[in-house]
N, C-alpha and C positions, 0 to 999 in steps of 0.2 A: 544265566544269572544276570546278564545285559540287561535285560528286560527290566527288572527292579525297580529301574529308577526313571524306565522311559515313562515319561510323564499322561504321553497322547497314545492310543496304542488300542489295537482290540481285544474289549472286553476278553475277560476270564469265562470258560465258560462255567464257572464254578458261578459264576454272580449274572449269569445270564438271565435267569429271572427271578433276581432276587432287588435287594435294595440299591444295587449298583444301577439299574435301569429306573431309578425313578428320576422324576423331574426336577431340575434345578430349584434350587429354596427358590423362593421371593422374595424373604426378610434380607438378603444379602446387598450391602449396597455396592458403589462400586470403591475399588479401594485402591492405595497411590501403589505403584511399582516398587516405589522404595520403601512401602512397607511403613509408614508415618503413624498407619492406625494400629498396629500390632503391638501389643504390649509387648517389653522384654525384661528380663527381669533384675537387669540391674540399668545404669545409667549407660548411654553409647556416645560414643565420642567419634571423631574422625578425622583420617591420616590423609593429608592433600597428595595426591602422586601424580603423574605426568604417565600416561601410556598410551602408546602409539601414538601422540600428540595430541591427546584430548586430557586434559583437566580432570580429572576424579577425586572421587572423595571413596576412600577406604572408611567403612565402620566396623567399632571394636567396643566391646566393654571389656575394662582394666578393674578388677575386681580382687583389692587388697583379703588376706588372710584373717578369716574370723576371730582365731584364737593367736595360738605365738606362732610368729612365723618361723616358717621351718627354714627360709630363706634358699628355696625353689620356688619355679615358675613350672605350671602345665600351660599350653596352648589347645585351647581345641578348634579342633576343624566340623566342618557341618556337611550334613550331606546333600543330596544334590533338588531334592525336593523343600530341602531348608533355610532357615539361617541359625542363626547364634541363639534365636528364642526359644528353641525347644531345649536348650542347654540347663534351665534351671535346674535340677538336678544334681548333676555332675557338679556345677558349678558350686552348691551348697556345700556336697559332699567333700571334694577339695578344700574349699578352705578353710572349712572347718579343721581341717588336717592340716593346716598351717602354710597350704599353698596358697603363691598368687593365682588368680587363674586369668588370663586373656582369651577372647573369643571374637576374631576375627569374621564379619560377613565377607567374603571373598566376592572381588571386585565381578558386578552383573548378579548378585545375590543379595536376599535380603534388604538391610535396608542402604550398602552402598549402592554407585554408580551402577549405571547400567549403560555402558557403551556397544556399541555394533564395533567389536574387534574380534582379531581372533582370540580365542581361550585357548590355553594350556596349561599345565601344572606344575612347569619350568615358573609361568610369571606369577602363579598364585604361591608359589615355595619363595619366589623373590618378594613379592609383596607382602609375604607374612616377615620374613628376617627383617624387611624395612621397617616393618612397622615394631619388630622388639629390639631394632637399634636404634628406633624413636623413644621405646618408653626405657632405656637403659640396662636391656636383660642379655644377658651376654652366653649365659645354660639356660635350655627348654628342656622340657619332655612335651614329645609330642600326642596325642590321642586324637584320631581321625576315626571319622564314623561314616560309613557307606562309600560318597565319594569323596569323601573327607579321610577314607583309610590307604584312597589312592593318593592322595599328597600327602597320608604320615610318611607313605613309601620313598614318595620326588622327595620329601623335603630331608628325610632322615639320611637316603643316599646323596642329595648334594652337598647337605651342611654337617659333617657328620661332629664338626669343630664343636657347634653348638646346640646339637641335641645330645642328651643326655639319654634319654630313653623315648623307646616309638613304641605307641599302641595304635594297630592296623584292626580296627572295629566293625564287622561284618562289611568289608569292603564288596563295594564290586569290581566290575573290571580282572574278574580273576582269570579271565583266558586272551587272546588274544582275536581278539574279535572279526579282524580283517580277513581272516580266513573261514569266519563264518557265518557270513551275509554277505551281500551286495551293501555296496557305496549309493547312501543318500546325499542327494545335495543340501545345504541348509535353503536352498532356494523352492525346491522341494517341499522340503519338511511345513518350513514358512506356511507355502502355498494350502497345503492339508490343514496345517493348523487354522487357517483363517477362514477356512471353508466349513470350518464345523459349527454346527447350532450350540448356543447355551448349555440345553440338556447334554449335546454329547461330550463336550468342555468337560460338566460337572460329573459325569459318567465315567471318563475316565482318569479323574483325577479321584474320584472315590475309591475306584477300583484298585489302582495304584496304591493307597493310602492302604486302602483293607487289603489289599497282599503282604501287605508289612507284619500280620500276624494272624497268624494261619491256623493256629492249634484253635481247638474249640472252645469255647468262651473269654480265648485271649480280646475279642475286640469290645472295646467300653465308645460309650456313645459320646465322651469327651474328644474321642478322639477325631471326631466330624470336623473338629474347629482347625484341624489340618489340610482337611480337603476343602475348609472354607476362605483359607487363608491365599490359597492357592488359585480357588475361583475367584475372589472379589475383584483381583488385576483385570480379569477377562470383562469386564465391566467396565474398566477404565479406560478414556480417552487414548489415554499410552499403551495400551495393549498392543498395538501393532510393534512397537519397540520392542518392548519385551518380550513377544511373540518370537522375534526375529534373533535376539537376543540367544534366548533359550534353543532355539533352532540350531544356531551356532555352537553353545557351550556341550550340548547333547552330543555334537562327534568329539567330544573328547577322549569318548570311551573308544573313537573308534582310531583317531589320529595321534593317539597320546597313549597308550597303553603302558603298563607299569610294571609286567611281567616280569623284562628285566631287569630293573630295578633292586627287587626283592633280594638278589647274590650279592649285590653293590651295598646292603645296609651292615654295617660294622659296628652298633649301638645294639645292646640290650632292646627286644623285640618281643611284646606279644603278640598274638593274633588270636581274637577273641569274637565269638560269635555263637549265633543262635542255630541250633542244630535243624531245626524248621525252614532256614533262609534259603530255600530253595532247594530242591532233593539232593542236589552232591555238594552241598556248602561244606558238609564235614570232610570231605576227603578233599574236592580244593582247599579248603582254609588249612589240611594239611600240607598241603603240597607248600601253598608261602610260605610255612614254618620249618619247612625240611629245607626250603630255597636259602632261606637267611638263618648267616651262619649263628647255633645255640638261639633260637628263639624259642620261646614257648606259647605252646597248644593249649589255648581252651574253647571247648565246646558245651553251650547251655543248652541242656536240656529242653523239649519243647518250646523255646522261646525261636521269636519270629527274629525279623529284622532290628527292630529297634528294642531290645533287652532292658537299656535304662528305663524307657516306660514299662516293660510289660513285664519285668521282674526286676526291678529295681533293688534288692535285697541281694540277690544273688549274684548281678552286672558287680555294682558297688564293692563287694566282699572281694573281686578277684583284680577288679581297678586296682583298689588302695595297696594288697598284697604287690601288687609288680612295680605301681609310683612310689611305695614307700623307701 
């Protein structure tokens, strides 16, 4: 289930010689690391923070309540191939329901800071409480998506004061990884990454993207603009940062695992995902809901990785059921 979210990686052979082996667009130009040309789909704002001694800039959109407020906040997390943009959705659906919603780019993501530090999910749990005792929110409910469902976990077990409820959304990181692979360096990793041609960049960031939905006719050609989102950095002057960057935050899954975590959460807990996400998602995605105590199980039918796009009807219906 590691695999998911490695970004560089060898091809599938499901897509060995299909559309994943075709050649990098050319209409693609190059695009900024922080993400400037990406639309998002509300306004982003940003939280000044100080880490490891570097000056950053934390991005967020603070997204008031459509209709009457219910006078809760959800926070969402984003997964590891994203940011806060792929969130319209959720985002709509909440506050039409009367929540605030905040959406956090975690700091080397999207369109915040991109420093060469170390990554954990200790400092992405503390930089999100900074940033809702910036905007004055004192109860969350959390919803994390992929590796966004591994910090509902850090953050629901260290703040437990202030969340309200956790939703853990087709995480990965479900096993403990160190016991099975070997240790990459990110010097390493770095080194492969910059060694790759254009085509192979875009080869495996396609592939990556099309493993997020797997059922047959789940993949819609909108959904390119993810793997193009992804490619346009690799064009950029900055790309070796970024490069380096991402090299870095990638052992998270391997030095930061969440495993334990899960007995440690004392909040109201679902754990929600797509029965597709990999062949034993449904019996892992059991296991964290048997880990933490009274949480509950749901499992979507044929949906992939990412449920809010690829069934959006059915994701939604079991959200608002558990936030409400």
């Amino acid at each position: 289930m590691w695999a998911v979210c490695v970004w560089l990686c060898l091809l599938p052979a499901a897509y060995a010689q299909s559309e994943a082996l075709s050649k990098a667009p050319t209409d693609i130009k190059p695009g900024s690391i922080t993400y400037e040309g990406i639309e998002y789909p509300y306004p982003v704002a940003y939280l000044p923070l100080t880490v490891y001694g570097q000056d950053v800039r934390l991005a967020y959109m603070d997204v008031p309540p459509a209709g009457q407020p219910n006078g809760r906040t959800v926070m969402l997390f984003h997964g590891m191939n994203f940011g806060g943009f792929y969130f319209a959705g959720p985002i709509d659906v909440l506050r039409k329901e009367g929540f605030r919603v905040v959406v956090p780019d975690q700091i080397g993501f999207g369109r915040s800071s991109k420093p060469i530090i170390p990554y954990n999910f200790h400092d992405m749990a503390l930089n999100s409480r900074k940033l809702l005792q910036a905007l004055g929110i004192s109860k969350v409910t959390i919803v994390g998506h992929s590796m966004g469902g591994m910090l509902s976990a850090r953050f629901a077990a260290s703040f437990p004061d202030i969340t309200e409820r956790a939703v853990i959304y087709d995480p990965i990181g479900l096993t403990d990884p160190r016991y099975e692979r070997p240790w990459r360096s990110a010097d390493d990793a770095y080194k492969a990454t910059m060694a790759q041609t254009n085509d192979q960049r875009w080869q495996g960031f396609y592939a990556n993207i099309r493993r997020y939905f797997p059922s047959p006719g789940a993949w819609k050609a909108e959904y390119e603009q993810y793997v193009r989102i992804l490619y346009a950095p690799t064009l950029s002057g900055d790309w070796p940062r970024l490069a380096m960057v991402r090299s870095i935050y990638q052992q998270m899954l391997y030095l930061d695992p969440v495993i334990y975590d899960w007995p440690k959460i004392k909040v109201k807990t679902l754990v929600i995902g797509g029965e597709k996400d990999g062949q034993d998602f449904p019996a892992l995605a059991k296991h964290i809901a048997d880990s933490i105590p009274g949480a509950q199980l749901v499992i979507i039918p044929n949906a992939g990785h990412v449920p809010h796009l690829e069934v959006p009807d059915i994701f939604y219906k079991e959200l608002l059921k558990f936030v409400r």
